[in-house]
RODO-2510 file (C-alpha; in nm, 4 decimals, decimal comma):
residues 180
     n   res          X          Y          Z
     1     x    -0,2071    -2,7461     1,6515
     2     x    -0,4072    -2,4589     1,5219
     3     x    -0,8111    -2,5456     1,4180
     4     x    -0,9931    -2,2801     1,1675
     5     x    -1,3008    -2,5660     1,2495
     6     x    -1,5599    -2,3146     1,1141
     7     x    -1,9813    -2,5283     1,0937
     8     x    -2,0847    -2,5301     0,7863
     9     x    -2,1205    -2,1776     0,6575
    10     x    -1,9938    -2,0079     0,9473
    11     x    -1,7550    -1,8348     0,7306
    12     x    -1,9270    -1,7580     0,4364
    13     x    -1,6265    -1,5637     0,2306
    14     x    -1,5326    -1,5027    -0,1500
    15     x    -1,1890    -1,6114    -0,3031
    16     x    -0,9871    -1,3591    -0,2112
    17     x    -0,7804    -1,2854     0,0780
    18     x    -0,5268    -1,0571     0,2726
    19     x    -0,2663    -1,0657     0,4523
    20     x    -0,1866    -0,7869     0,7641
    21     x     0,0582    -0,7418     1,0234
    22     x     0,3888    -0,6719     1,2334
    23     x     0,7174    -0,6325     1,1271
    24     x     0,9250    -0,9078     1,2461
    25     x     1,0527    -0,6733     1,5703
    26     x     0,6938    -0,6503     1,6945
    27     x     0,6549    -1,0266     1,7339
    28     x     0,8150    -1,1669     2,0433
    29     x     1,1063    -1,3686     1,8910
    30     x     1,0125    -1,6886     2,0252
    31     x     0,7051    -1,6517     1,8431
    32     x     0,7653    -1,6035     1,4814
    33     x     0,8235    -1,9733     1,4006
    34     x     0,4150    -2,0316     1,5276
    35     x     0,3061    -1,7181     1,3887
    36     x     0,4711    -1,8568     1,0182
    37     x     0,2750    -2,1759     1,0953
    38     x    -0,0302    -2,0255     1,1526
    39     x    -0,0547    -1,8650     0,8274
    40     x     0,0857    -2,1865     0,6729
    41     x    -0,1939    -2,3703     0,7988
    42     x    -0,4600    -2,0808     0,7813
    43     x    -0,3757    -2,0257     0,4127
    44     x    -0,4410    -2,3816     0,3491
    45     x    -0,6847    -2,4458     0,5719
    46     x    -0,9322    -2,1319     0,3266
    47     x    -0,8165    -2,2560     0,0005
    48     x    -0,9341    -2,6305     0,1032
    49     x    -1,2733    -2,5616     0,2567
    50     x    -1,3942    -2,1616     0,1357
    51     x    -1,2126    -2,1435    -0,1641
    52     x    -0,9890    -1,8767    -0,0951
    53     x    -0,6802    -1,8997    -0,3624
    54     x    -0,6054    -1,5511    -0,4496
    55     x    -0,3814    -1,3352    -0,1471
    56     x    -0,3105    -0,9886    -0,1637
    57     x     0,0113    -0,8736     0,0294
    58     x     0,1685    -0,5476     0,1407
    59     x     0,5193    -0,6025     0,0626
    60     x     0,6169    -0,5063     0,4351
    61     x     0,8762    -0,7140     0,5949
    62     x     0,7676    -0,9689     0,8279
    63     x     0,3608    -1,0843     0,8683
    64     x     0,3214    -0,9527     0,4729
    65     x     0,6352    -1,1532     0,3254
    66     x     0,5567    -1,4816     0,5900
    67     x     0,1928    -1,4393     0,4547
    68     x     0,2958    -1,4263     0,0719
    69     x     0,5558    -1,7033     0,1049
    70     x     0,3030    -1,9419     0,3113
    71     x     0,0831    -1,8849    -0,0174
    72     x     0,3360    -1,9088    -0,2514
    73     x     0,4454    -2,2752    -0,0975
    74     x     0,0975    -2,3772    -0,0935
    75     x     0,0897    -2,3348    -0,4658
    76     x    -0,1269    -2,0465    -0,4721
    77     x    -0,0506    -1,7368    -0,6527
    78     x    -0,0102    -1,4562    -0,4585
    79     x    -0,1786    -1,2369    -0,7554
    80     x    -0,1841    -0,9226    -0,6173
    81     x     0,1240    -0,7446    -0,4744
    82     x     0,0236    -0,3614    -0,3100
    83     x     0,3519    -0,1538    -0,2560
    84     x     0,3122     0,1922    -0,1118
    85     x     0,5639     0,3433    -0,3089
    86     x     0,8366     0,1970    -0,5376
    87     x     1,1718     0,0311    -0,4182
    88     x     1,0275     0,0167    -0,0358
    89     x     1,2964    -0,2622    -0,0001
    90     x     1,6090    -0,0427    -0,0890
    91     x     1,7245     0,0150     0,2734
    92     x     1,6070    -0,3500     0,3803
    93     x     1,9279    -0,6139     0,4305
    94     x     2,0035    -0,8465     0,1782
    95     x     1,7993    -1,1761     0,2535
    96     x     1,4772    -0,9638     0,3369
    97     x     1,5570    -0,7845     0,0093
    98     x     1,5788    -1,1014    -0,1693
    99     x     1,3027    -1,2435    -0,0683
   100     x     1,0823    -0,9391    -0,1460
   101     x     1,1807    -0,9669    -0,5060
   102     x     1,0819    -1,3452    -0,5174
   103     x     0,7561    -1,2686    -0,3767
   104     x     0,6978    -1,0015    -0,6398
   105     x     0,7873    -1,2570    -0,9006
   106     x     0,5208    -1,4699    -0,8020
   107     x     0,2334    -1,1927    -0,8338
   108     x     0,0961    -1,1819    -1,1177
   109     x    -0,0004    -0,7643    -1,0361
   110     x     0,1678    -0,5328    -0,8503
   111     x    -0,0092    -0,2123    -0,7670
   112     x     0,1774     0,0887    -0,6298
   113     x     0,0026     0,3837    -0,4536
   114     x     0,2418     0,6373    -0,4251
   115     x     0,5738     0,7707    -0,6524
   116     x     0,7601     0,8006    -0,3099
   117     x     0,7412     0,7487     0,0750
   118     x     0,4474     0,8729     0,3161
   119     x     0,2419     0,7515     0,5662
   120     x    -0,0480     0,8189     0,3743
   121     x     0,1207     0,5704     0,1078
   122     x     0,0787     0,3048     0,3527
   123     x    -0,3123     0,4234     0,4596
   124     x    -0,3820     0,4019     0,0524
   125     x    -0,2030     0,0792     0,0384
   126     x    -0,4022    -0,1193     0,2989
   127     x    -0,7757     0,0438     0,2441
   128     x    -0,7433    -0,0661    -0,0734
   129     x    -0,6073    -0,4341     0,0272
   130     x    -0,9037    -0,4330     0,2358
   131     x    -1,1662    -0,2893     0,0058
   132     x    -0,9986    -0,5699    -0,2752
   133     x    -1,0345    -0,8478    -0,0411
   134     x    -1,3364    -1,1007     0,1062
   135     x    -1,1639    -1,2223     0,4217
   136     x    -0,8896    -1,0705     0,6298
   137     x    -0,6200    -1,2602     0,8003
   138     x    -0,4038    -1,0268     1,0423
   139     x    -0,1360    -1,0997     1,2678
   140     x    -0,1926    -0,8147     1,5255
   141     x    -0,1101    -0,8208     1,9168
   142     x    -0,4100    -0,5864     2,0292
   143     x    -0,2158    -0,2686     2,1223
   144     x    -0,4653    -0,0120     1,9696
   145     x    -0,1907     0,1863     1,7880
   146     x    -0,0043     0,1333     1,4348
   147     x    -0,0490     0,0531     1,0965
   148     x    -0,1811    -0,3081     1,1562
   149     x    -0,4086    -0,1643     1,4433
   150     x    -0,5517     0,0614     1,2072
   151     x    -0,6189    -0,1748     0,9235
   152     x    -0,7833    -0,4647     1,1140
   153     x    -1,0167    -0,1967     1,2946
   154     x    -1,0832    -0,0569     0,9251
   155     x    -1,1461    -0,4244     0,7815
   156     x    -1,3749    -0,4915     1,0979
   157     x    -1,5603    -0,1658     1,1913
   158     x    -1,6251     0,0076     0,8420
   159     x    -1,6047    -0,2780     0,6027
   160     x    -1,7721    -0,5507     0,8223
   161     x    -1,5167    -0,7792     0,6208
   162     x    -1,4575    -1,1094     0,7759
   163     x    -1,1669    -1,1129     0,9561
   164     x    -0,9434    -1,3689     1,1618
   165     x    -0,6720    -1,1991     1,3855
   166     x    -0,4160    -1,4174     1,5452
   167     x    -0,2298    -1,2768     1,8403
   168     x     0,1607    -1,3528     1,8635
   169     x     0,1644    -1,2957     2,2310
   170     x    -0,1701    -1,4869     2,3718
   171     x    -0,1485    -1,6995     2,0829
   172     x    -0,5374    -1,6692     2,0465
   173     x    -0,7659    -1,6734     1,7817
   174     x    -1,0494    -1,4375     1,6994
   175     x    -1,3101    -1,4265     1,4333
   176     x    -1,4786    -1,1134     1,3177
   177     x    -1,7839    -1,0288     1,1218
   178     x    -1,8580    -1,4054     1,0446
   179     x    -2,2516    -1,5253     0,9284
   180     x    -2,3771    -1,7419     1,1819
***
């Protein structure tokens, strides 16, 4: 169904990765199921051929928490959990909630960037996702505003990180600031 079928050392990456994204509203319903299988199968598909074990994750609802728990059930630890400010969950219903707190239970650090909310919080919280990380994997549907928007462009433009953006509307896949 979904082929990271890199040559050789196309993708020449480190061990870590990252995970950005929409919240679960910004994904066309009918599209969440594939978009949690393609990070399923991207997850594993790092860790078997480039090594990639360790994930960072945002603790946002939706493409962070599917990204997390696709690592988590692939038996790799999701060691690094980046909040922008403590108890970001409070206002978030009960199973999201829950989940949230499993995730965090399965990192084995959780770094917080902020004592309370601001946007700036969540600018702090994914430069420094990207700056920690050696590839990038973002769930992002090309509209060149947002959080996620701004992230991938940072991971791409200023970091030249390697970066693989899936698209929950075209269902395409793009590769960024691979070696050939």
């Amino acid at each position: 169904m979904f082929e990271l079928d890199f040559d050789e050392d196309i993708l020449n990456v480190g061990r870590r990765g990252m995970f950005t994204g929409h919240r679960p509203e910004r994904i066309p319903e009918e599209s969440v199921a594939q978009v949690k299988e393609w990070l399923r199968h991207t997850v594993e598909s790092l860790a078997k051929e480039y090594d990639v074990f360790s994930w960072a994750w945002g603790g946002a609802r939706g493409v962070d928490q599917w990204g997390a728990r696709a690592a988590v059930e692939n038996r790799f630890t999701v060691a690094r959990a980046y909040l922008p400010f403590p108890d970001m969950q409070k206002r978030w219903d009960y199973d999201t909630r829950k989940e949230f707190d499993s995730l965090i239970k399965h990192s084995s650090e959780v770094k917080i960037f902020s004592p309370e909310y601001s946007n700036k919080a969540y600018w702090l919280r994914d430069k420094a996702m990207v700056d920690d990380a050696d590839v990038c994997v973002a769930v992002w549907d090309g509209n060149p505003h947002g959080g996620t928007y701004i992230t991938v462009s940072y991971a791409i433009n200023t970091c030249q990180k390697p970066t693989i953006v899936y698209n929950p509307v075209t269902h395409r896949v793009s590769l960024h600031n691979y070696c050939k």
